[in-house]
Every structure is written in structure tokens, then in C-alpha cells.
C-alpha positions, 0 to 999 in steps of 0.5 A, a space after each residue: 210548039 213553044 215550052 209553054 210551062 213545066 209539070 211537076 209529078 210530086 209524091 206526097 207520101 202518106 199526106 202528112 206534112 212532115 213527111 213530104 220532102 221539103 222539095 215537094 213542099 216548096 213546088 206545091 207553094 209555088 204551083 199555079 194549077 194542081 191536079 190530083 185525085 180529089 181524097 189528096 186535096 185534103 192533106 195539101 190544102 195548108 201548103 198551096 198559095 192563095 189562088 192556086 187552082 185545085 182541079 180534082 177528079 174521081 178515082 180510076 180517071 187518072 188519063 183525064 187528070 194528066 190531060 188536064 195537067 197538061 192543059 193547065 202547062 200549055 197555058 203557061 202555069 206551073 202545075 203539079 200532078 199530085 200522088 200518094 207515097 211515090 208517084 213512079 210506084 204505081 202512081 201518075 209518072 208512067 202515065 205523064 211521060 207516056 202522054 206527053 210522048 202522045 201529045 207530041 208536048 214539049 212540056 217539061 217534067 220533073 219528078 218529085 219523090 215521096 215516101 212509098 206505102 211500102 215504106 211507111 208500112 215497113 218503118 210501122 213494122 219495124 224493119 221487115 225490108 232489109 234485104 233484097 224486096 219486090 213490089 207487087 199489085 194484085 190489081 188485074 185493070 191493067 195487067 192479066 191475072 195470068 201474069 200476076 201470078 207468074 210474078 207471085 211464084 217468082 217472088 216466092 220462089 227467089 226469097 223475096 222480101 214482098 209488098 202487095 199493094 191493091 190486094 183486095 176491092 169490093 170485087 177482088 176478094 180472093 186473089 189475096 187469098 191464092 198469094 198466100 197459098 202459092 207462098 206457102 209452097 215456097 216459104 214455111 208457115 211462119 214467115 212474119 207478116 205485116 198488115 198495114 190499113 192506112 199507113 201514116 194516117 190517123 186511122 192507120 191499124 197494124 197487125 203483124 201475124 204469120 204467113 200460116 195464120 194470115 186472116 185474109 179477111 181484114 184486108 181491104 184496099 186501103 192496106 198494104 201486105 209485107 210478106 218476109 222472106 225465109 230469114 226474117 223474123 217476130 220480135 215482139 210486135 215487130 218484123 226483122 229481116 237481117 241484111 245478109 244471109 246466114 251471118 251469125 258469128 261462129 264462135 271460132 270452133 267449126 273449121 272451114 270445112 265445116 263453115 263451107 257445109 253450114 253456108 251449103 245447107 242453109 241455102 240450100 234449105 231456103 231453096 227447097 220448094 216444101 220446107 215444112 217437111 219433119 226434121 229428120 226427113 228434111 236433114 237426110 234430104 239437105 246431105 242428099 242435095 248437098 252431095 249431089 246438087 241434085 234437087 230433084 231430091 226433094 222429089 225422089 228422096 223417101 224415108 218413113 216416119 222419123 226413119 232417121 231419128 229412130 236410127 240415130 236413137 238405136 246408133 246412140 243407145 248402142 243398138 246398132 253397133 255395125 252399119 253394113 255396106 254392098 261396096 268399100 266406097 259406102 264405107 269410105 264416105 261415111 265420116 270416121 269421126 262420127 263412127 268413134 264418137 258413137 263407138 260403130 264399125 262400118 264394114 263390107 264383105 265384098 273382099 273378104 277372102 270367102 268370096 270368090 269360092 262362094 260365087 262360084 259355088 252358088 253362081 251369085 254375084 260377089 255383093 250378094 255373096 257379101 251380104 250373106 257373110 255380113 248377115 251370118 255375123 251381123 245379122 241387126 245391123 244397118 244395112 246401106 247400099 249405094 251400088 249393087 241392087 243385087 245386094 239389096 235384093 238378097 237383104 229382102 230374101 233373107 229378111 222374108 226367111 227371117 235370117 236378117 233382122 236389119 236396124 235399119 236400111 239405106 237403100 241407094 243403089 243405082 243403075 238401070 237393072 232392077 234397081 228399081 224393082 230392089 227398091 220397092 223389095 224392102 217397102 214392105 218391111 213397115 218395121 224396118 226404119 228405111 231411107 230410100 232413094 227412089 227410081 234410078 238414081 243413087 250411087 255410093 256417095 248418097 249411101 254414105 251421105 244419107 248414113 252421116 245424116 243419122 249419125 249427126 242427127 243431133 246436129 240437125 236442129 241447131 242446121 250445124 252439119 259438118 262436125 267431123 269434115 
């Protein structure tokens, strides 16, 4: 078969004449036949030269609108298919190059950008699109809902900037709806959102609201979702997404120690799967993943209601004046900057001198023997442990025959050996604020860790960490 005419594959943006590229303008002057779906006819009419063929078709027929194009090439004319915004988003370029493959045609094809949906829908927003974005169409005609949602979640899941385009018809009314429920497991609920009804036309209508007070219920076809990620951001009627992560300017205090831990927690604090946690729950929990690179944190880590708030007011005020450890590494880990600043001591028993006659006397171990000593002296202090579950165990006895009074508890002990069992011992002291560390895991580390966060509690707001590293 001869080369028998060209198709050009052209995007016509939203419609408006100025802006189609000058490209797409010319090849739409020039064309003999054009094919598209018969709404667009009405914004090229003034660009076609007289005598044009416009050959139109219904919506959702687009597999006989390109075997029409490429009948109308194979008699020789220059034709052009015709698409709104791009048309290699979701419009007819897949479709032509597949057919022609089909056809076995030796027609040539060029493609023609234009400006996307998503494109013009963001410059009406403001900037939401300045770092890393997906696309994604809730339309299940060619791809299964199944697979959709994989790629809803994975978008949430890696912090991407997303655009829905088709999120809802006559008869797809709620698949918007569970978009925005599998977001709101990754993203907090005031992520910016913008709503855009037909973006660069005269009807075109603009809401920008949150991902927590999205109506649903003003969406319809025509209407393209931006979704920002976890640092985009309203100001005023617009939606700002910053081109890099956590690029503020430091004012030159903060070491780079200190720099290091702040670029940790703020990414680690936009990976986290509920990012909507209390304040003082989440602070404890970032020092928790950031020791460990564990972010089955986020499931294990436990601590009451304001636990680490009320601990760092009673640190403050002078209430607790000592923090007991079940072993030296404990005391080693909790930073000594914070301990000054605050005037406490942190102390452990476990070689101290008295030790070793009371394990043989009373056949205990040396961290409950430790523990006795430390509550005989320090009876209200808090009490963290990041080894022996004996230890805490021997705090829970003695708080039930009501010789410690405890500020507070960090339970972290770890091991295979009633380490558990420990852990579920001091849950029933409800008055006794507790940061636990559930099942098996722990370690000294954790301990010490968990103890930095309620001392540096007046930090967590400003997600400053690091004061004294």
C-alpha cells in the first residue's frame, strides 16, 4: 500500500482559540477532513478552511471515529482527529497508532499537543502541580475497578500530587467517594483540593476545599479533581504545592546534627499511614521510628491520652525531678542537654553497691533488686525500661502494695520471656500516664528515645527535633 496521506492526532486543550498551539491552529487550517467527537466542532469551526470536511460522531464511539480518519487518509486527504486538552491523555493517540498497527496502514501520524485538563484546571488553582503528580481516571469502560483502586492507594500511599479525571457519571456516582476514603488513610484531612467544572470554558466553576470537607456531591463528568500532597498548602483561594520537600531556610542556629533529625521526622511523618494521631502521640511515635526504621511502630507503639504532654508539664513544673532506668544504657541514651535544661537527674540502681547482697538474700535478679532501691529513694519518679521485664514487673507489685507512686512509666522492655505479660501488668494503673511499646519488641534505645520525646515536648509543634544532638 502506497503512503496515501498523513493524520494529524491534534489536542485542542480546552477549546479556546488562544490556547491551541500555533501548530495545532495551522494543521486545522490546512486540513481536508476532520474527525472528532461532535461537541468539539463548535470550538474550531472559525480555524478550518472553506471546504473542510467535518465528520462527527457521538460520544464513546471513538474506534469508529479513527477508522474513519484513516479512511478519510487512505483517499489522499490531510486529516486530522481532534481531542480535548492532550490527545495522548486519555484521548484518540493510543487508539490511532494501535490501528494502524491493525490495519497493517502505512499512513502517517503525528501527534500535536495541547493543554491537558489537569493543566488548565491547575493554572485556575494556582499552583497545586509543582512536585512529583499522577493522573488517574475513575472510568471502569476499559480498565476494572479492581486496578483503579491499586493505583488510588499507591498514589496516596507515595505522596502524590493527583488529578481524577472521568470521577463521576449518571451511573458512576460513588467511586469518587471511596477515592476520597482510601486518601484519607494516608493523607491528614486538610489536604488542599481543587474542584474544577468545565476548566477554560465560559461555564467553568471553582471550588478549592479540603480532602476532610470535599462534597462529593458537586462533581459530575465534566469536572476534573487535583488532590495535593502532604505539603501542599491554601492560600486564600488558591492551592500551593512547594517544589521540594522540607525547604524552608534554617535560620543558621540548628547544627547539622540537629538538621540531619528534622529532614528524618518530616519524612518520616509523611509516611505514616495515619497522620491525623494527637500531637503528643505522634511526636513519641516519630522518635520511636527514627531510632529504629521500624514503622511497625505505628502499630505497636501505645501511649494514653496526652500521656506524653502531661509528662512533659509534670518534667517542667518540677514534679518529676528524677527518671528511673532498669539499666545504664537507658540513662545513656536520654540526652543530657534536655536533662539541665529542665533540672532532672536520671539514675539507675543496677550497680549500685547494695546490689549484689540484696540478690543473694531475696534470690531476685539484679534489675528488680535495682528497682526496690530506686523506689525506696524516688518513689514518684518516672520510671522507663528498655531491658529487664523483671523490672517492670517488680514496679507493677509494688504499685499494687502502694510503695511507688510513679509519675509516669515507659515501658519498652524486650525479649521473648514474659515481656509481654510485663507490659500488660502496669495497663491497669489508668492514672499513671504510660508510653508502651507493645508485644515483643523494645530495647534500650526505644526507652531513652521515647524519654527525649517528653522531654523535648515543646518542640513537637514547630517538628523541630534535635535541640540537644
Amino acid at each position: 500500500m502506497g503512503n496515501k496521506g498523513k493524520i494529524y492526532i491534534v489536542g485542542i486543550g480546552p477549546g479556546r482559540a488562544d490556547e491551541m498551539t500555533p501548530a495545532v491552529q495551522k494543521v486545522l487550517g490546512e486540513s481536508d477532513a476532520v474527525v472528532g467527537y461532535d461537541y468539539y466542532f463548535q470550538f474550531i469551526g472559525s480555524l478550518l478552511k472553506e471546504g473542510a470536511e467535518c465528520i462527527d460522531s457521538g460520544m464513546r464511539q471513538e474506534r469508529a471515529r479513527a477508522e474513519l480518519a484513516f479512511e478519510q487518509a487512505e483517499q489522499g486527504k490531510v486529516t486530522c482527529v481532534i481531542s480535548s486538552g492532550d490527545a495522548g491523555i486519555y484521548g484518540m493517540a493510543p487508539l490511532m497508532y494501535e490501528m494502524r498497527e491493525e490495519r497493517g496502514s502505512d499512513v502517517e501520524l503525528e501527534v500535536l499537543p495541547g493543554i491537558s485538563a489537569f493543566q488548565e484546571a491547575a493554572s485556575l488553582l494556582g499552583a497545586p502541580i509543582g512536585h512529583d503528580l499522577c493522573i488517574i481516571s475513575l472510568s471502569d469502560l476499559m480498565t476494572p475497578w479492581a486496578t483503579i483502586e491499586r493505583r488510588v492507594v499507591a498514589a496516596a500511599d507515595a505522596d502524590f500530587v493527583t488529578a481524577i479525571y472521568n470521577p463521576k457519571s449518571q451511573k458512576r456516582f460513588w467511586q469518587l467517594e471511596r477515592v476520597r476514603e482510601l486518601f484519607l488513610k494516608s493523607r491528614s484531612t486538610d489536604t488542599p483540593v481543587g474542584i474544577v467544572r468545565q476548566a477554560g470554558r465560559e461555564d467553568q466553576s471553582i471550588i478549592v476545599t479540603t480532602l476532610g470537607e470535599m462534597d462529593t456531591e458537586v462533581v459530575d463528568m465534566f469536572t476534573i479533581v487535583l488532590i495535593g500532597n502532604s505539603q501542599s498548602y491554601l492560600s486564600g483561594n488558591h492551592i500551593i504545592t512547594p517544589r521540594g520537600y522540607y525547604r524552608e531556610k534554617h535560620e543558621g542556629k540548628e547544627k547539622i546534627g540537629q538538621q540531619i533529625m528534622m529532614e528524618s521526622f518530616k519524612t518520616i511523618s509523611s509516611l505514616l499511614k495515619r497522620p491525623d494521631v494527637p500531637l503528643d502521640h505522634k511526636w513519641a511515635l516519630l522518635h520511636a521510628i527514627h531510632t529504629t526504621a521500624d514503622f511497625e511502630m505505628e502499630e505497636i507503639f501505645y501511649s494514653d491520652t496526652n500521656a506524653v504532654s502531661k509528662l512533659y508539664e509534670a518534667c517542667h513544673d518540677g514534679k518529676i525531678k528524677t527518671i528511673i532506668t532498669d539499666v545504664t544504657m537507658v540513662v545513656s541514651g536520654i540526652r543530657k542537654g534536655a536533662l539541665e535544661r529542665l533540672g532532672i537527674e536520671a539514675k539507675c540502681y543496677l550497680h549500685d553497691p547494695r546490689i549484689a547482697d540484696m540478690t543473694g538474700r531475696l534470690g531476685i535478679t539484679r534489675t528488680q533488686a535495682g528497682i526496690r532501691l530506686a523506689v525506696e529513694e524516688h518513689p514518684d519518679a518516672l520510671f522507663a525500661f528498655g531491658n529487664a521485664p523483671t523490672a517492670l514487673m517488680e514496679l507493677a507489685h509494688l504499685i499494687r502494695r502502694g510503695k511507688a507512686t510513679p509519675n509516669g512509666i515507659v515501658a519498652a522492655p524486650v525479649g521473648f520471656v514474659n515481656v509481654c505479660e510485663s507490659k500488660q501488668m502496669i495497663k491497669p494503673f489508668r492514672a499513671i500516664p504510660k508510653l508502651i511499646i507493645e508485644g515483643r519488641k523494645g530495647g534500650s534505645n526505644l526507652a531513652a528515645t521515647l524519654v527525649n520525646a517528653i522531654l523535648t515536648f515543646d518542640d513537637a509543634a514547630t517538628l523541630k527535633p534535635g535541640r540537644d544532638v
